[in-house]
N, C-alpha and C positions, 0 to 999 in steps of 0.2 A: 337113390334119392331117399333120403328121410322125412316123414311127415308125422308131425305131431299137432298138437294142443296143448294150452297151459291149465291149470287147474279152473279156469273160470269158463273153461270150453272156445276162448279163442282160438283159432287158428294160427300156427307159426307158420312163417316163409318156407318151406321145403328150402332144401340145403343139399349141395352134393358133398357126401362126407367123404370119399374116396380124395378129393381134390385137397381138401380143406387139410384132411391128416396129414399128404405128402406135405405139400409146403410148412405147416408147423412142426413136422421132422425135421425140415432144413432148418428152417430159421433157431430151433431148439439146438442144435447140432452144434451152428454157430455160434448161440450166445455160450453153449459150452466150452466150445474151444476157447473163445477169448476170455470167459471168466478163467479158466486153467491158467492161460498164458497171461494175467494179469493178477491173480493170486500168487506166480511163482516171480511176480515181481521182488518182493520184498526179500524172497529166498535167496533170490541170484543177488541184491545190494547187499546183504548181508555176508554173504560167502565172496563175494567181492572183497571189500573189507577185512573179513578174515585171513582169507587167502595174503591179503598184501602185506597184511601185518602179521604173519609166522612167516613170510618169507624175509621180511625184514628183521626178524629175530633173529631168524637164523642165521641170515648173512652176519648178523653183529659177531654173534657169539664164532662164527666160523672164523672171520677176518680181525675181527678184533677191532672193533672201531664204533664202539657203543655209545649213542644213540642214534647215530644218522640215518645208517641206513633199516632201524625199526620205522622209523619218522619219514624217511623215502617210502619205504614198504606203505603205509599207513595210506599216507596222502596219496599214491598210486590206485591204491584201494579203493577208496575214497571216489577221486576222478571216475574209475570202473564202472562203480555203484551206480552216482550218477550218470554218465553216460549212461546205462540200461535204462532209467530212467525217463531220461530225453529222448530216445528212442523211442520207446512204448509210447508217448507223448508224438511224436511224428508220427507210429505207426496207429495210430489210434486219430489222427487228424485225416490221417488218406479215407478211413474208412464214413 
């Protein structure tokens, strides 16, 4: 139990500080985890993207059939992106 006063010599509530620190561990923990996994949002749309459009280069320049499938690559990409998107979006609606 912690007992204090404020500078004008009121009295505070006693407070159990043992309890009060556990639970703002957890709930700190938490908003960790999900600021992480919603900061690495934009990383995985991005690499999404990336990713579909060098695989679509590549295909071109392999097969020989320039621009399609950079332009498949792209928009595949694309789709990915968003889909993390609407995901994080659903998984952020359960919560």
């Amino acid at each position: 139990m912690v007992d204090a006063s404020d500078s004008i010599g009121a009295e505070i509530v006693p407070i159990r500080a043992e309890a009060s620190i556990t639970s703002m561990k957890r709930e700190t923990r938490r908003a960790i985890r999900e600021l992480a996994y919603y900061s690495s949002l934009g990383l995985q749309v991005a690499l999404s993207i990336f990713i579909g459009l060098f695989l679509g280069v590549y295909l071109d320049r392999r097969l020989a059939c320039t621009p399609w499938l950079t332009l498949i690559g792209l928009g595949m990409g694309i789709v990915a992106g968003f889909r993390n998107i609407g995901l994080a979006i659903k998984k952020s609606r359960k919560l």
